[in-house]
PyMOL Python script that loads the backbone (N, CA, C, O; Angstrom):
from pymol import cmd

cmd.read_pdbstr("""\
ATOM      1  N   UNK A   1     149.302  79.419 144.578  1.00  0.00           N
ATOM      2  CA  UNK A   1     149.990  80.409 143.785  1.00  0.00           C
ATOM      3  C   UNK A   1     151.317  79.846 143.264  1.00  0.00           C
ATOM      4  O   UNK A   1     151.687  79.788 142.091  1.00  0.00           O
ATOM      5  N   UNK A   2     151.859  79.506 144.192  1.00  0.00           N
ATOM      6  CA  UNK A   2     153.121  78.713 144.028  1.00  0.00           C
ATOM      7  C   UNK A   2     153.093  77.294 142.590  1.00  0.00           C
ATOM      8  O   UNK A   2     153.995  76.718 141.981  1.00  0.00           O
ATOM      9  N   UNK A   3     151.953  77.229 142.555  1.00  0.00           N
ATOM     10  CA  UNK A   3     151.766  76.067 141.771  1.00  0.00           C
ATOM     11  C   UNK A   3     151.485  76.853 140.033  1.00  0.00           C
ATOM     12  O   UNK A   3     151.889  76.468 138.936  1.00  0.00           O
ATOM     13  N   UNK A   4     151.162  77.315 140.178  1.00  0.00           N
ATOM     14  CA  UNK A   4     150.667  78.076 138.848  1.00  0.00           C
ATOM     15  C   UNK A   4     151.890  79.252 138.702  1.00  0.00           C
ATOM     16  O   UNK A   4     151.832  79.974 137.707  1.00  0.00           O
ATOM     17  N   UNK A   5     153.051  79.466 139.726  1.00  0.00           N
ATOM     18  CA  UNK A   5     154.145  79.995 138.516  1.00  0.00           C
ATOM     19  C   UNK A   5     154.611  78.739 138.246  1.00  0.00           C
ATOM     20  O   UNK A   5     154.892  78.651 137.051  1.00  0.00           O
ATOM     21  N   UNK A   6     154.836  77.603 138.932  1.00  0.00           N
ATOM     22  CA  UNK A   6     155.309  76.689 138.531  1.00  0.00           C
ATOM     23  C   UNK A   6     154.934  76.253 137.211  1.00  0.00           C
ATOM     24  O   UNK A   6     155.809  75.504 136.774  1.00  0.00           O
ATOM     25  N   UNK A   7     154.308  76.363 136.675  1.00  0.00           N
ATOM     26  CA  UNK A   7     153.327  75.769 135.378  1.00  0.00           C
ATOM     27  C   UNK A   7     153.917  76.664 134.471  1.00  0.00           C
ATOM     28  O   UNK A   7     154.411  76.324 133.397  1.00  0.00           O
ATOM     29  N   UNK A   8     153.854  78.030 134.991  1.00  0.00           N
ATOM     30  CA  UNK A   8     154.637  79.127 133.638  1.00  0.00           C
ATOM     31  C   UNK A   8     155.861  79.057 133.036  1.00  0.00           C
ATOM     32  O   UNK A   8     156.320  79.298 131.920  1.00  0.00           O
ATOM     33  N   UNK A   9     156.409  78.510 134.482  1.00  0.00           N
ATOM     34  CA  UNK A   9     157.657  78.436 134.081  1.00  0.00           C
ATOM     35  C   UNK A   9     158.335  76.883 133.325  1.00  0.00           C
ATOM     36  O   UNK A   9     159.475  76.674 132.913  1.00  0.00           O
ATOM     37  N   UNK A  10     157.331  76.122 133.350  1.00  0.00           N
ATOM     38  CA  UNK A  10     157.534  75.097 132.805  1.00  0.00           C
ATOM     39  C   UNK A  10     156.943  75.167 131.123  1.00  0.00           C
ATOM     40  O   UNK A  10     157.454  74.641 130.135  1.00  0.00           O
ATOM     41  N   UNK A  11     155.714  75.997 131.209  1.00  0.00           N
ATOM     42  CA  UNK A  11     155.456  76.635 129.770  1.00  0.00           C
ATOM     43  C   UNK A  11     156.665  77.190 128.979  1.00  0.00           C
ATOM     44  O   UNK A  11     156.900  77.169 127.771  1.00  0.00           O
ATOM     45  N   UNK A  12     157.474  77.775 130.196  1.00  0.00           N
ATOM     46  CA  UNK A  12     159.053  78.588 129.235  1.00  0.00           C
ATOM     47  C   UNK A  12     159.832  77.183 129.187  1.00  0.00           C
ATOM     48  O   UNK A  12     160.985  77.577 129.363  1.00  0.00           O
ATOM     49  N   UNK A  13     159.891  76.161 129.093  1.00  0.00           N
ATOM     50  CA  UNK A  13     160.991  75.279 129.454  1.00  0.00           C
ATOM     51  C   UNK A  13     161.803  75.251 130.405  1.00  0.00           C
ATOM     52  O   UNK A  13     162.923  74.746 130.329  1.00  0.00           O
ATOM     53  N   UNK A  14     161.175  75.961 131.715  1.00  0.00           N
ATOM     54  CA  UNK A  14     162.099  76.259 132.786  1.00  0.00           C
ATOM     55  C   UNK A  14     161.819  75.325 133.791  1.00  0.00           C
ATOM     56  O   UNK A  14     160.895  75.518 134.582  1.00  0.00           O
ATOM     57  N   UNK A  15     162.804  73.952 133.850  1.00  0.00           N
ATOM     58  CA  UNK A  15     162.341  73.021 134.989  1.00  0.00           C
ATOM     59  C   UNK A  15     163.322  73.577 136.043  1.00  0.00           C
ATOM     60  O   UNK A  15     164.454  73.948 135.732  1.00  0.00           O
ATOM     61  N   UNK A  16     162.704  73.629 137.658  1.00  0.00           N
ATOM     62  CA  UNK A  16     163.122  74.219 138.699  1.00  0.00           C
ATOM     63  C   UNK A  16     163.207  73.311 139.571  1.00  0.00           C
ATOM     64  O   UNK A  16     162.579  73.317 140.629  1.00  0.00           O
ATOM     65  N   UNK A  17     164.226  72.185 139.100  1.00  0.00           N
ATOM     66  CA  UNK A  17     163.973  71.181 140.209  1.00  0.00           C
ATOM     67  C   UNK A  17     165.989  71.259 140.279  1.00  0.00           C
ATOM     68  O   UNK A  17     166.533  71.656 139.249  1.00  0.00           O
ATOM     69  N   UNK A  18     166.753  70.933 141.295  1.00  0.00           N
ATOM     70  CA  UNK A  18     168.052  71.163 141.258  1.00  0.00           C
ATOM     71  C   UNK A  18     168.568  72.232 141.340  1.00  0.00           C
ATOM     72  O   UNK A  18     168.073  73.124 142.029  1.00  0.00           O
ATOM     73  N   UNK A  19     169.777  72.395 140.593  1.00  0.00           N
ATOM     74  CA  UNK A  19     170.297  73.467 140.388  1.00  0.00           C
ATOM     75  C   UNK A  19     169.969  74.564 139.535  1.00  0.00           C
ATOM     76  O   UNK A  19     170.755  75.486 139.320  1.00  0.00           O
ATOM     77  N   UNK A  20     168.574  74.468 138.938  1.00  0.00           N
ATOM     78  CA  UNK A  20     168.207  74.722 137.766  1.00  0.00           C
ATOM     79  C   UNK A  20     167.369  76.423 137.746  1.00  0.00           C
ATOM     80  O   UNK A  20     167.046  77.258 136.901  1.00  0.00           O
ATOM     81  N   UNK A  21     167.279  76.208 139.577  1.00  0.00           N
ATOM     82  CA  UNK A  21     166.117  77.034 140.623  1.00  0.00           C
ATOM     83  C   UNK A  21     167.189  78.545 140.209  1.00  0.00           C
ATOM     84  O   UNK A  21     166.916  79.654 139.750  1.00  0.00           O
ATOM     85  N   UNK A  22     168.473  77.879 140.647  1.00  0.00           N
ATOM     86  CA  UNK A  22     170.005  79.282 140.753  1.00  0.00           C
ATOM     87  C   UNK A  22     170.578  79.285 139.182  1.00  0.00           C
ATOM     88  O   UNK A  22     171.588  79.984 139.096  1.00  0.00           O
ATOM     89  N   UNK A  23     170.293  78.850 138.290  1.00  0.00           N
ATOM     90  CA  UNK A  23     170.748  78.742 137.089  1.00  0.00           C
ATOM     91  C   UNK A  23     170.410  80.712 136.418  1.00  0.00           C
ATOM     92  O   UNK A  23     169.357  81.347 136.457  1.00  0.00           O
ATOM     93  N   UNK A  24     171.521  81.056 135.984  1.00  0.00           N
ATOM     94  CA  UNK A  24     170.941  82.432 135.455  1.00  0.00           C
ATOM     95  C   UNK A  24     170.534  82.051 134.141  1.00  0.00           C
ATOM     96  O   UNK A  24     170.983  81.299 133.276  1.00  0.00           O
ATOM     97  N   UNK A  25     169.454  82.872 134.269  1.00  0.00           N
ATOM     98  CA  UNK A  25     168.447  83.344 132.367  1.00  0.00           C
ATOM     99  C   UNK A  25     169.388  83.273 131.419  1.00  0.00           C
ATOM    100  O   UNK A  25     169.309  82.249 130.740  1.00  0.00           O
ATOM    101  N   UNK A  26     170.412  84.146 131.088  1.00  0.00           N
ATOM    102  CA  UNK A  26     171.072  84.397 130.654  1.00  0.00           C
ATOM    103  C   UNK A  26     172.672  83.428 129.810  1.00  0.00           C
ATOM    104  O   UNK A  26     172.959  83.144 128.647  1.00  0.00           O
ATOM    105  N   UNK A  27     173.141  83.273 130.746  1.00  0.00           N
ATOM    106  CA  UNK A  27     174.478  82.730 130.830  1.00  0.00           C
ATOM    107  C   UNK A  27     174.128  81.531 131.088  1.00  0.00           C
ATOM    108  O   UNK A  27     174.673  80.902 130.181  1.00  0.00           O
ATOM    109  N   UNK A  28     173.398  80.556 131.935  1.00  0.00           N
ATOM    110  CA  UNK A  28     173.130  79.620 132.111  1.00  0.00           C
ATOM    111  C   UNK A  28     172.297  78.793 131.121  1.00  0.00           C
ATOM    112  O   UNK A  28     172.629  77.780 130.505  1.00  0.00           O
ATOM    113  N   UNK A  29     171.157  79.451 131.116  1.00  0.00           N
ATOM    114  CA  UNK A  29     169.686  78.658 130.475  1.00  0.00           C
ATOM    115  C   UNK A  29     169.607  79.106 129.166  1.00  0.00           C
ATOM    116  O   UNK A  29     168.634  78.690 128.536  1.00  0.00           O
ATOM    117  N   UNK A  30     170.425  79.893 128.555  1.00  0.00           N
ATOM    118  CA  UNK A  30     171.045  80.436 127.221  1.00  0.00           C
ATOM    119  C   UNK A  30     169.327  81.393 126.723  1.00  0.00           C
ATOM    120  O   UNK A  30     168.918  81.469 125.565  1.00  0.00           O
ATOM    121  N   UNK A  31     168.436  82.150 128.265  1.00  0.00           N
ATOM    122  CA  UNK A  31     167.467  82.909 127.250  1.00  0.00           C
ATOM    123  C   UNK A  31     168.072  84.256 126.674  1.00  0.00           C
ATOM    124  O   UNK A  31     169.251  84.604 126.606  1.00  0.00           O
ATOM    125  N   UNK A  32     166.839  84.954 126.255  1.00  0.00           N
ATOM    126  CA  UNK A  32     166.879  86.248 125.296  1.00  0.00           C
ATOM    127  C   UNK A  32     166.409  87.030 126.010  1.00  0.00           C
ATOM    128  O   UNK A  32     165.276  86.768 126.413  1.00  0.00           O
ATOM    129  N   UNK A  33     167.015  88.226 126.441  1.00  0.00           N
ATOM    130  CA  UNK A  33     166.102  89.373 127.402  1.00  0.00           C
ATOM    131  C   UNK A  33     164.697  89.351 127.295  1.00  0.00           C
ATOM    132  O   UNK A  33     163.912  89.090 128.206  1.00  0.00           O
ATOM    133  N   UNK A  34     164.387  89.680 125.966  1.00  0.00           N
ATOM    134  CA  UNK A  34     163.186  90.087 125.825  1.00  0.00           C
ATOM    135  C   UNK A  34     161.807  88.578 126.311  1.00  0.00           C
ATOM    136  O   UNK A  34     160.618  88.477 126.610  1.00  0.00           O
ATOM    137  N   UNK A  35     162.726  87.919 126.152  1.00  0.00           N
ATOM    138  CA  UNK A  35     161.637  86.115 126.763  1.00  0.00           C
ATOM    139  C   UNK A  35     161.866  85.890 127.932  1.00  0.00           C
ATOM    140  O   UNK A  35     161.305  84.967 128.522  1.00  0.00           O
ATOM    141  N   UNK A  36     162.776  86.722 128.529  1.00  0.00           N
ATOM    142  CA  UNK A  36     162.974  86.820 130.537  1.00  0.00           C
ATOM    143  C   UNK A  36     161.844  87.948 130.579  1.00  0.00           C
ATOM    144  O   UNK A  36     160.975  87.710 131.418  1.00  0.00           O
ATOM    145  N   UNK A  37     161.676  89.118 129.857  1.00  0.00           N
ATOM    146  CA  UNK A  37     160.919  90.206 130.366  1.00  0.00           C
ATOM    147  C   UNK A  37     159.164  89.432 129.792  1.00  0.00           C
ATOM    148  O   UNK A  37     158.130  89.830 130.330  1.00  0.00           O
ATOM    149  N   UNK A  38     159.148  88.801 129.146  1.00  0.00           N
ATOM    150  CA  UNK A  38     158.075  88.260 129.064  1.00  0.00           C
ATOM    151  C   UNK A  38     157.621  87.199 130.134  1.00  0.00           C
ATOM    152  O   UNK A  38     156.558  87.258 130.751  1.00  0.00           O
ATOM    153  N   UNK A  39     158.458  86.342 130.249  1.00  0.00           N
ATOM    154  CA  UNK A  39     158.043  85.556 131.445  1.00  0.00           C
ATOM    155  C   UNK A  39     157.590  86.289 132.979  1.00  0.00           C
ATOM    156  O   UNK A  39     156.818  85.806 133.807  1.00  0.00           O
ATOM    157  N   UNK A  40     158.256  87.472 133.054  1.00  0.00           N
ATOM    158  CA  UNK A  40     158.089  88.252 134.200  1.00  0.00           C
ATOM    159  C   UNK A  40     157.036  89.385 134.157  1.00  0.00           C
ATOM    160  O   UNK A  40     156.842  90.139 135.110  1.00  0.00           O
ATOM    161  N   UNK A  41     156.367  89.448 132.972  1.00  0.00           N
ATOM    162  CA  UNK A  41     155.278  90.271 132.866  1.00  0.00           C
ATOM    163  C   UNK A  41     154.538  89.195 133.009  1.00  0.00           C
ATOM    164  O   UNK A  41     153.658  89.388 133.848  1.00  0.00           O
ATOM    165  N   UNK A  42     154.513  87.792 132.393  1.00  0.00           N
ATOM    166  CA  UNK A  42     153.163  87.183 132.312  1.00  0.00           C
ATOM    167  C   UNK A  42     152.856  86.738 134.332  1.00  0.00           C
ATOM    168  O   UNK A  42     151.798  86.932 134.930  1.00  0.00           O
ATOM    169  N   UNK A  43     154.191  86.121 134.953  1.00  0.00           N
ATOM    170  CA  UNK A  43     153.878  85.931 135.944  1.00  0.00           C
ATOM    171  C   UNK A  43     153.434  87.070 137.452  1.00  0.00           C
ATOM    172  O   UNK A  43     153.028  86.822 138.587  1.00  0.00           O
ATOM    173  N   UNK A  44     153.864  88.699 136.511  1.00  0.00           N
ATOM    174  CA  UNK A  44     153.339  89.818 137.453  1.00  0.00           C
ATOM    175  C   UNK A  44     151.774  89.626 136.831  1.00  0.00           C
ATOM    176  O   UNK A  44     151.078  89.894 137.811  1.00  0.00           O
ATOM    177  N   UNK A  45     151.074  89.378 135.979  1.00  0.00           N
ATOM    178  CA  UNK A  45     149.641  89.249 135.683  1.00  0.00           C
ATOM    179  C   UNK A  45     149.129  87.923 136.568  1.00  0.00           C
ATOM    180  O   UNK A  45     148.235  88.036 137.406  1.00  0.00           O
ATOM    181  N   UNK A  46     149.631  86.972 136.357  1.00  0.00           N
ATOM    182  CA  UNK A  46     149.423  85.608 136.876  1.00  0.00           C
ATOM    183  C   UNK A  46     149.043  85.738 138.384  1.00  0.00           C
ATOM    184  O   UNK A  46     148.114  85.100 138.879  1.00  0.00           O
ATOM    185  N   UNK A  47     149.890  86.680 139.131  1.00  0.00           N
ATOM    186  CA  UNK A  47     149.948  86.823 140.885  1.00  0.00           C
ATOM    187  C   UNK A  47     149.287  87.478 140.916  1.00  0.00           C
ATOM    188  O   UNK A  47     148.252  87.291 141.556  1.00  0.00           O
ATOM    189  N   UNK A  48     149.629  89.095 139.946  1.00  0.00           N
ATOM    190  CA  UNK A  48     148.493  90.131 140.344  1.00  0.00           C
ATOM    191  C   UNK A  48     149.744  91.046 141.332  1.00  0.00           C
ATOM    192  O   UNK A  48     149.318  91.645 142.320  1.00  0.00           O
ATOM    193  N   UNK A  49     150.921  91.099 141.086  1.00  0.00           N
ATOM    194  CA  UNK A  49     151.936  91.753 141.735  1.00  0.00           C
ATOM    195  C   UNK A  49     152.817  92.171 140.856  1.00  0.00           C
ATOM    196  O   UNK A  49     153.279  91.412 140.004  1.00  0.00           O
ATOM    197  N   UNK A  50     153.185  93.554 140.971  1.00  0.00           N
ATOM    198  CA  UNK A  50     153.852  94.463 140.437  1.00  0.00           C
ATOM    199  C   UNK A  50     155.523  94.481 141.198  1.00  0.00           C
ATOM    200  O   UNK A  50     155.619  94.746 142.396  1.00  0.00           O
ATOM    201  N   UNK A  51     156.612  94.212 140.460  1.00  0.00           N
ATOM    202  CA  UNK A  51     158.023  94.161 140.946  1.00  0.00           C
ATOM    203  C   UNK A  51     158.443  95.519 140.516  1.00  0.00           C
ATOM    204  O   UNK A  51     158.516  95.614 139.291  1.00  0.00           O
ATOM    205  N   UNK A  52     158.747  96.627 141.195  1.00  0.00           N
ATOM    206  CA  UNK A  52     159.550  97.790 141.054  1.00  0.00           C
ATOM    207  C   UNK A  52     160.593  97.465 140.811  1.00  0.00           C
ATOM    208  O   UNK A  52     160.804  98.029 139.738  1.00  0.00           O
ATOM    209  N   UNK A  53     161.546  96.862 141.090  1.00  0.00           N
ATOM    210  CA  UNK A  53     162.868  96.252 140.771  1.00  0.00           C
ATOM    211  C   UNK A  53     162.814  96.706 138.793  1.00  0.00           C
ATOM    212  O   UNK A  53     161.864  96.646 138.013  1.00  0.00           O
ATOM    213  N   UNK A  54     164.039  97.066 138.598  1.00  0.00           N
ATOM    214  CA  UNK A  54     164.703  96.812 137.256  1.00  0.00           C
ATOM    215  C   UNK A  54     164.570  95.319 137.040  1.00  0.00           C
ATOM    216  O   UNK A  54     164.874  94.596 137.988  1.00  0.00           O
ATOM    217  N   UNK A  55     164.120  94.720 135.820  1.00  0.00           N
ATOM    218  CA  UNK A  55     163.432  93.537 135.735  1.00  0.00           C
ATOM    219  C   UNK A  55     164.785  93.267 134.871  1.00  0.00           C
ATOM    220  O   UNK A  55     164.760  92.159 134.333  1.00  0.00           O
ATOM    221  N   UNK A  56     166.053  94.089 134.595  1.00  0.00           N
ATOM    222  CA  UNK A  56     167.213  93.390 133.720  1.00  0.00           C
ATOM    223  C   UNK A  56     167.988  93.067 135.221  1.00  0.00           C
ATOM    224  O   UNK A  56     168.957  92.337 135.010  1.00  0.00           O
ATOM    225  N   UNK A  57     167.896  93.271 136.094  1.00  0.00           N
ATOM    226  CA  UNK A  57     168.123  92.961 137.653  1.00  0.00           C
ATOM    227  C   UNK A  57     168.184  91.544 138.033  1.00  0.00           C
ATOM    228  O   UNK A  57     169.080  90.964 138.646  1.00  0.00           O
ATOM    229  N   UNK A  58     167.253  91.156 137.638  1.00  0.00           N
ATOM    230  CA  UNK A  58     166.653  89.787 137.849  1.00  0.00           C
ATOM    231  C   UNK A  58     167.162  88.778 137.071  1.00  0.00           C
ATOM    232  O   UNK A  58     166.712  88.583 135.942  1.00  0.00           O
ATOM    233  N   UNK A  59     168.497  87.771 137.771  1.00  0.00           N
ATOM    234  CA  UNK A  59     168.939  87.043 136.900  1.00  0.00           C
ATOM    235  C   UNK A  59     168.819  85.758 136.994  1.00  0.00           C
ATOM    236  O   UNK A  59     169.165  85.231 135.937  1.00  0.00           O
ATOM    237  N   UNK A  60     168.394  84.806 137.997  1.00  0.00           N
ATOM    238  CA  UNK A  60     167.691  83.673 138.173  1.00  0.00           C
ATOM    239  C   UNK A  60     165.882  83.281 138.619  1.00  0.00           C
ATOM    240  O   UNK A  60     165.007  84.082 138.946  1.00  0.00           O
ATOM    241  N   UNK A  61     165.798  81.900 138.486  1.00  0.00           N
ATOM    242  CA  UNK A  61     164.249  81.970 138.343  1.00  0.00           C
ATOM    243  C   UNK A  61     164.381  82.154 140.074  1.00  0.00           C
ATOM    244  O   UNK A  61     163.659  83.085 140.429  1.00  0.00           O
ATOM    245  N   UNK A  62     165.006  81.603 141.065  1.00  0.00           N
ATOM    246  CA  UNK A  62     164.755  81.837 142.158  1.00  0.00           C
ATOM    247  C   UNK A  62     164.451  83.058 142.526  1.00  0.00           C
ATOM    248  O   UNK A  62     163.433  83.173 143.209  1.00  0.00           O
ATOM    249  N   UNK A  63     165.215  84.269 142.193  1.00  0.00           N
ATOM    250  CA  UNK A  63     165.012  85.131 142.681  1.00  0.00           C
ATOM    251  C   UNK A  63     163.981  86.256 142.475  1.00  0.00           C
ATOM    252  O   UNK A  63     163.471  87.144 143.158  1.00  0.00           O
ATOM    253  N   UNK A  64     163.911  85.765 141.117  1.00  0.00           N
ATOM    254  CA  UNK A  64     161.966  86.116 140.608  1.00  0.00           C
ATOM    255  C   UNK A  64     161.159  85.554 141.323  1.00  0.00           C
ATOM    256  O   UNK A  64     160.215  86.305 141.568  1.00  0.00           O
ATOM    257  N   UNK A  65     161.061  84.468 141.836  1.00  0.00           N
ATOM    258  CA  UNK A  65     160.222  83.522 142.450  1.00  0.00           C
ATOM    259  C   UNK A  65     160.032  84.294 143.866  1.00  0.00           C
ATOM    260  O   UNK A  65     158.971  84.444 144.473  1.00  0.00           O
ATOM    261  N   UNK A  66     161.193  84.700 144.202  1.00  0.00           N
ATOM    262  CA  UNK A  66     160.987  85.338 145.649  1.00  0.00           C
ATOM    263  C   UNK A  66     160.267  86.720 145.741  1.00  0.00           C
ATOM    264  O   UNK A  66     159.339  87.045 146.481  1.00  0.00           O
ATOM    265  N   UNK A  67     160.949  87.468 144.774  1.00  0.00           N
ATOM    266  CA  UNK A  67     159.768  88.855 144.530  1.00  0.00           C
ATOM    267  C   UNK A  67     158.691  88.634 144.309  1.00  0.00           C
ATOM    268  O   UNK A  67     157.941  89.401 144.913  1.00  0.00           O
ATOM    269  N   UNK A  68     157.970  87.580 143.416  1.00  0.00           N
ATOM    270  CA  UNK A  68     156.924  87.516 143.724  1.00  0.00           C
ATOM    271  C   UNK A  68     155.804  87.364 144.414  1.00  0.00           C
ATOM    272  O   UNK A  68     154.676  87.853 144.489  1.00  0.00           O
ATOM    273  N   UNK A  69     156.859  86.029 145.191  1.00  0.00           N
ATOM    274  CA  UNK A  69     156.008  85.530 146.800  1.00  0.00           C
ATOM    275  C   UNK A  69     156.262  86.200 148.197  1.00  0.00           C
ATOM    276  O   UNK A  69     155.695  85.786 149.208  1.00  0.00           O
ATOM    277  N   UNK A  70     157.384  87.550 148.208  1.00  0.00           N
ATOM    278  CA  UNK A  70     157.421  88.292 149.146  1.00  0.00           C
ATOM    279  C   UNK A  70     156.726  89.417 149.153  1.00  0.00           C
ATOM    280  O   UNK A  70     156.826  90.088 148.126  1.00  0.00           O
ATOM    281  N   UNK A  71     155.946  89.891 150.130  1.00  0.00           N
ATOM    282  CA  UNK A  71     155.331  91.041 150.386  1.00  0.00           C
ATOM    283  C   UNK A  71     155.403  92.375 149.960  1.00  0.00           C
ATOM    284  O   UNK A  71     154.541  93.109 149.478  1.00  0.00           O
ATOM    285  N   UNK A  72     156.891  92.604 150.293  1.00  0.00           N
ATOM    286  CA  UNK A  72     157.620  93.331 150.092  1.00  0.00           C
ATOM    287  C   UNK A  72     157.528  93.850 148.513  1.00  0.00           C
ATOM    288  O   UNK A  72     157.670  95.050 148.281  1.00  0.00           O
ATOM    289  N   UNK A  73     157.326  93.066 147.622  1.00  0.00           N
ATOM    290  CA  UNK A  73     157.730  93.007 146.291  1.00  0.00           C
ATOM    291  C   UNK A  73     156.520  93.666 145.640  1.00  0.00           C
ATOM    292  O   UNK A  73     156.450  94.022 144.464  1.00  0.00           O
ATOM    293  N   UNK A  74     155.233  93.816 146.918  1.00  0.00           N
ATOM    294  CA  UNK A  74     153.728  93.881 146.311  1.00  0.00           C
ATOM    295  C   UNK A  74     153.259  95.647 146.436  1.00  0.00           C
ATOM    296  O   UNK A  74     153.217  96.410 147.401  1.00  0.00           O
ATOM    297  N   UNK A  75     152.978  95.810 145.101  1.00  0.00           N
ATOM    298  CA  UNK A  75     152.453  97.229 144.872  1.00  0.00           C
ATOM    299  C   UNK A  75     151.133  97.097 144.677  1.00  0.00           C
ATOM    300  O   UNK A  75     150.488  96.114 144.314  1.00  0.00           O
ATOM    301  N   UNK A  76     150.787  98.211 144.962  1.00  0.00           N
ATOM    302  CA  UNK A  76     149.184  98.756 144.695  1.00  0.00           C
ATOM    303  C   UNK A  76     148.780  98.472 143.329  1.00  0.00           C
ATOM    304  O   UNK A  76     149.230  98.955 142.291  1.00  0.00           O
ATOM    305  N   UNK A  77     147.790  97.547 143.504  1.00  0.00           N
ATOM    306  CA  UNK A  77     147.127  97.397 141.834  1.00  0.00           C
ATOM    307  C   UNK A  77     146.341  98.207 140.924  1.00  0.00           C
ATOM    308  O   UNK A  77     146.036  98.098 139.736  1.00  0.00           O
ATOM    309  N   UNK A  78     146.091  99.101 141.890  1.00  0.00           N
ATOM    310  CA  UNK A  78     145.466 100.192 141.309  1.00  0.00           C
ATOM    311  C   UNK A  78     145.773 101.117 140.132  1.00  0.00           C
ATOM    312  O   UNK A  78     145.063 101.450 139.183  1.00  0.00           O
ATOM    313  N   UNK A  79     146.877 101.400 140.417  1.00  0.00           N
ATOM    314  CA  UNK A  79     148.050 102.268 139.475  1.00  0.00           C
ATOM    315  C   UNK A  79     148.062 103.953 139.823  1.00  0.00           C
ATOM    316  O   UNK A  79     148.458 104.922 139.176  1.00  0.00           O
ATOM    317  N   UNK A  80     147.495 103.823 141.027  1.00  0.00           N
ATOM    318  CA  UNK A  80     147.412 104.801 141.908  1.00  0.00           C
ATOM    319  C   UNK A  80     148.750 105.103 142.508  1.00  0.00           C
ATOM    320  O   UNK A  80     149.555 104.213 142.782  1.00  0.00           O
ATOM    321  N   UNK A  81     148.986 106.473 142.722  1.00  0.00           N
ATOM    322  CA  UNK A  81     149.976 107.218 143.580  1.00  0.00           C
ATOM    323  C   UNK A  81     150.142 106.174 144.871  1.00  0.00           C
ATOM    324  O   UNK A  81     149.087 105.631 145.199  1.00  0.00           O
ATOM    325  N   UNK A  82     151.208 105.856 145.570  1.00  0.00           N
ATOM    326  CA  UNK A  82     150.720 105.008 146.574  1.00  0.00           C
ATOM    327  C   UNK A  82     151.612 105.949 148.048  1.00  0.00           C
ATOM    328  O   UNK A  82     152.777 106.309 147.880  1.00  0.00           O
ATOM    329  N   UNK A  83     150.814 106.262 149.512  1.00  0.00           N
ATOM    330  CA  UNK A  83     151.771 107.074 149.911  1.00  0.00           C
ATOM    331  C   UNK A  83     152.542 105.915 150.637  1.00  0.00           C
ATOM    332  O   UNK A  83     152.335 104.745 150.319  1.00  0.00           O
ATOM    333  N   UNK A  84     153.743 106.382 151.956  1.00  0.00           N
ATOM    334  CA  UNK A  84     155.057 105.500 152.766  1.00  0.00           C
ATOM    335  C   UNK A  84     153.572 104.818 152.891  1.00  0.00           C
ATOM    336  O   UNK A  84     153.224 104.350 151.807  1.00  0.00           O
ATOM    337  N   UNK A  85     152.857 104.688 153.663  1.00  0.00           N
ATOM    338  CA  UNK A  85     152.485 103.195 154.308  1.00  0.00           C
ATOM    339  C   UNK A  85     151.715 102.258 152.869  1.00  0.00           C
ATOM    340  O   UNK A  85     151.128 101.190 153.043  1.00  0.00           O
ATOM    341  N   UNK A  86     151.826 102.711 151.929  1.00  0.00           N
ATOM    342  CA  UNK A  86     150.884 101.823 150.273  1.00  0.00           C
ATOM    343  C   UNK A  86     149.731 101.712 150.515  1.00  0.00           C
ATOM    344  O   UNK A  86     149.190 100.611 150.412  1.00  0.00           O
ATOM    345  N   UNK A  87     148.900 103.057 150.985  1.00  0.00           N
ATOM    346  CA  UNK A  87     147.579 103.368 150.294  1.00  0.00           C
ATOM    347  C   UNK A  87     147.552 104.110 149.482  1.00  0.00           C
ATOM    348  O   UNK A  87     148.393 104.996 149.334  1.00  0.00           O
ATOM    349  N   UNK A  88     146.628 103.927 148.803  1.00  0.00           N
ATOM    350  CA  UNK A  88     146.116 104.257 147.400  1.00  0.00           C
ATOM    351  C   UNK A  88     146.298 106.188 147.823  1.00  0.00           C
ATOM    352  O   UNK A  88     146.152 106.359 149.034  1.00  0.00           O
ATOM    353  N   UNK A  89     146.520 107.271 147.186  1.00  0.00           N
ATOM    354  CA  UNK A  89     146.122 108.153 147.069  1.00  0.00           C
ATOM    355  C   UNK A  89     145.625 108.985 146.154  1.00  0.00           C
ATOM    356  O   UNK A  89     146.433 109.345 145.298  1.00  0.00           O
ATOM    357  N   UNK A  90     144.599 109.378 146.081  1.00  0.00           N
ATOM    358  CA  UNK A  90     143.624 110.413 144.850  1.00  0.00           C
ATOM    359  C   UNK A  90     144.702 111.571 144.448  1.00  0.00           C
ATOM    360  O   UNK A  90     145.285 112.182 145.344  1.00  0.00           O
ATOM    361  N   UNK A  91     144.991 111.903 142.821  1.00  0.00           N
ATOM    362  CA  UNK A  91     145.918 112.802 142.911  1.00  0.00           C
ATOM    363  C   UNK A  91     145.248 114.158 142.406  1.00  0.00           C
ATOM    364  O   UNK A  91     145.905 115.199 142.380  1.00  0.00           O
TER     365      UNK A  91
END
""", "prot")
cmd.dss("prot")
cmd.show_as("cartoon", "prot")
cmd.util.cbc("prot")
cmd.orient("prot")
């Protein structure tokens, strides 16, 4: 998994080797909101994981990187109601 955001993000011109991992979207790597919110839709399709987080929240690749690969970060794919423990519920 790890290998194939790697690839996306190298599709964006985003090399993640150095300091480059903590570099913000923004201010740093000089992107455009709307090509951060794209990169972060293509890699929630790519995993198959949904980030609840405000996605203007998200200001380095590291820390995208971590919502994605933490548990925590993972919603029901269903698009189902989900109850406290994230099963699916019929509404």
């Amino acid at each position: 998994m790890l290998k194939a955001i790697l690839t996306v993000f190298s599709a964006y011109g985003i090399t993640l080797t150095g300091k480059n991992k903590h570099a913000h979207f923004y201010d740093q790597l000089g992107m455009d909101k709307i090509y951060v919110f794209g990169l972060i839709y293509e890699l929630e399709n790519l995993v198959d994981v949904h980030i609840e987080e405000d996605w203007g929240l998200i200001s380095t690749p590291w820390e995208l990187i971590s919502k994605l690969v933490h548990p925590e970060a993972r919603a029901a794919g269903s698009g189902l109601p989900v109850s406290d423990d994230k099963v699916p519920v019929m509404v």
